[in-house]
C-alpha positions in Angstrom: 101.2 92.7 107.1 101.4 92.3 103.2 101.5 88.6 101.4 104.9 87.4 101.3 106.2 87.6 97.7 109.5 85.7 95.6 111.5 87.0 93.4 114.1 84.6 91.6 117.2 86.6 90.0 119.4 85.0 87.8 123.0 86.2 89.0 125.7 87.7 86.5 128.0 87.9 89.4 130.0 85.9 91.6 127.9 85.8 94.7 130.5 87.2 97.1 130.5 90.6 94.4 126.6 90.3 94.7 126.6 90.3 99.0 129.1 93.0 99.3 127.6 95.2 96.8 124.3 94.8 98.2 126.0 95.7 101.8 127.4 98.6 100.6 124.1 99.8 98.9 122.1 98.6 102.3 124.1 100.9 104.8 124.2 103.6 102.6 120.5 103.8 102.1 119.8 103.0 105.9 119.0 99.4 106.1 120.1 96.9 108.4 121.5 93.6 106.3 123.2 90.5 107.4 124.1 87.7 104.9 126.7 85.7 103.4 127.4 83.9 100.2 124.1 81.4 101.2 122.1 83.5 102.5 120.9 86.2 104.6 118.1 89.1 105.9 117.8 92.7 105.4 115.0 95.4 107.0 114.5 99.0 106.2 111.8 101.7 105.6 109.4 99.2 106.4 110.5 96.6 103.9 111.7 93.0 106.0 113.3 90.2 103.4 115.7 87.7 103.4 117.7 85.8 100.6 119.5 82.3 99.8 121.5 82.3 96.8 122.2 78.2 95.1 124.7 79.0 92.1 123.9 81.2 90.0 120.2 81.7 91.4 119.4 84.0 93.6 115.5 83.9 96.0 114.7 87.3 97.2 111.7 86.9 99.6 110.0 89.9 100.7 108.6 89.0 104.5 107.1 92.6 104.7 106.5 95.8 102.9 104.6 99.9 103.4 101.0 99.2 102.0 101.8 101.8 99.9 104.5 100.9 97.9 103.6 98.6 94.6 104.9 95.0 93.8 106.2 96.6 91.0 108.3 99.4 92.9 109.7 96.8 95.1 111.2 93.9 92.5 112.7 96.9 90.6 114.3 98.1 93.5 115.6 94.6 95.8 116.9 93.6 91.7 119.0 96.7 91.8 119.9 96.2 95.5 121.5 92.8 94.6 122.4 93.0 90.7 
């Protein structure tokens, strides 16, 4: 299993816009996600995570990932998944 990595996102958003569009974006791209306005967990593809949002900050903590796939290709892509 890979280190587990933060991420802290600064939301533009009211969070409620933030969860549903990321559970829009999570069942269309095939990933399993459960969360609310606090916090939640999503798993796909081989990526685990889970998130608590306090304000307007957002923790995106990535519990697993494909030893393939860069840091780098991840945060681009969970920061597009929730912003």
């Amino acid at each position: 299993m890979s280190k587990v990595k933060t991420y802290q996102v600064e939301l533009s958003k009211e969070p409620g816009a933030v969860i549903e569009k990321a559970r829009k974006t999570a069942s269309s791209n095939g990933f399993e996600f459960a969360g609310d306005e606090t916090g939640g967990r999503f798993a796909g593809k081989g990526l685990e995570g889970r998130y608590r949002i306090e304000g307007a900050q957002m923790s995106i903590i990535i519990d697993k990932k494909p030893l393939i796939l860069p840091w780098g290709l991840i945060e681009s892509s969970i920061k597009s998944f929730f912003v």
